[in-house]
N, C-alpha and C positions, 0 to 999 in steps of 0.2 A: 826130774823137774826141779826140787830143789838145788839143784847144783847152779842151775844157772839163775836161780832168783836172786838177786844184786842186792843189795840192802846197804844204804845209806852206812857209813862208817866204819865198814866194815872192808878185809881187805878183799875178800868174795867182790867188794864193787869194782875193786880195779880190774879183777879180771871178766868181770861185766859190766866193764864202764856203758857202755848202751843198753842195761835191759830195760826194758819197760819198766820193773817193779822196782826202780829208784825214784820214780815219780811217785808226786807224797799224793796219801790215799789209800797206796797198797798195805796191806799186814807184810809180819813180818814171815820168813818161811816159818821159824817155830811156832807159830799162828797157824800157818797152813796145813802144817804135821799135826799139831793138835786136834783142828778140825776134820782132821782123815780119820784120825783115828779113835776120836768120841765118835764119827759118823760110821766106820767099820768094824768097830772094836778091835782092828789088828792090834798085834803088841808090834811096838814099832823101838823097843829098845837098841836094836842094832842098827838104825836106819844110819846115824855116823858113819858106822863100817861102810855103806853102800854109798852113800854122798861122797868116802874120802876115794873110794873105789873109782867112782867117776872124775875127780877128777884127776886122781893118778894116770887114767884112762887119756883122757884129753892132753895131758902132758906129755904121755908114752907120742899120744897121736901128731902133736904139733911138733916132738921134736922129730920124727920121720919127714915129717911135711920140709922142716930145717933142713933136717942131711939132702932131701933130696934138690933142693933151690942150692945149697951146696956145690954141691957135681952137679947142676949146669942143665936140671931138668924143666927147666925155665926158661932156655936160653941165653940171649945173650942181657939179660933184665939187671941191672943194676939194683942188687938187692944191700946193699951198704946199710939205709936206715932199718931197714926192715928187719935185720938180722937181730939189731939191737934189740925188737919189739919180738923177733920171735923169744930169744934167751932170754927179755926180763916176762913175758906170760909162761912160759915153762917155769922159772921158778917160783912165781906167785901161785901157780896155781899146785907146784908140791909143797905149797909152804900153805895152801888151803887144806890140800891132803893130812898132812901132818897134822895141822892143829883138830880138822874134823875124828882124827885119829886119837887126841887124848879126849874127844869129849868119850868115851867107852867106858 
């Protein structure tokens, strides 16, 4: 769930320029963790490893999605601009992975 909470200034919002949780009101995810984990007492020290896991995950997933608009699993779709949007969310969102990876 946290992977896809967007947060104002952060580069998480670009690769969730539309979530809901950019509108002001919402807390922040580390708000949100907080309150999971005063309300379950889980130890949520590695929750990082599992946030950068997703969205390593989603990146693995969208570049597949690319190769396949590629070779032409699309047909005849003029995918020009699109390509651009697929390779810059693949690397924002390893560049989300990464950083989720030095909070450890």
């Amino acid at each position: 769930m946290l992977m896809w909470w967007g947060e104002r200034g952060t580069s998480d919002s670009l690769i969730m320029s539309d979530a809901p949780t950019l509108a002001k009101g919402y807390i922040s995810p580390e708000m949100v963790a907080e309150r999971y984990q005063a309300a379950s007492g889980r130890d949520l020290s590695n929750l990082p490893f599992y946030v950068a896991f997703q969205f390593w995950r989603l990146a693995a997933i969208t570049e597949g999605v690319r190769v396949r608009f590629t070779a032409g699993a699309m047909g005849n779709k003029d995918i020009g601009d699109e390509m651009e949007g697929f390779n810059s969310r693949i690397d924002a969102l390893l560049e989300a992975s990464n950083t989720k990876l030095k909070e450890l």
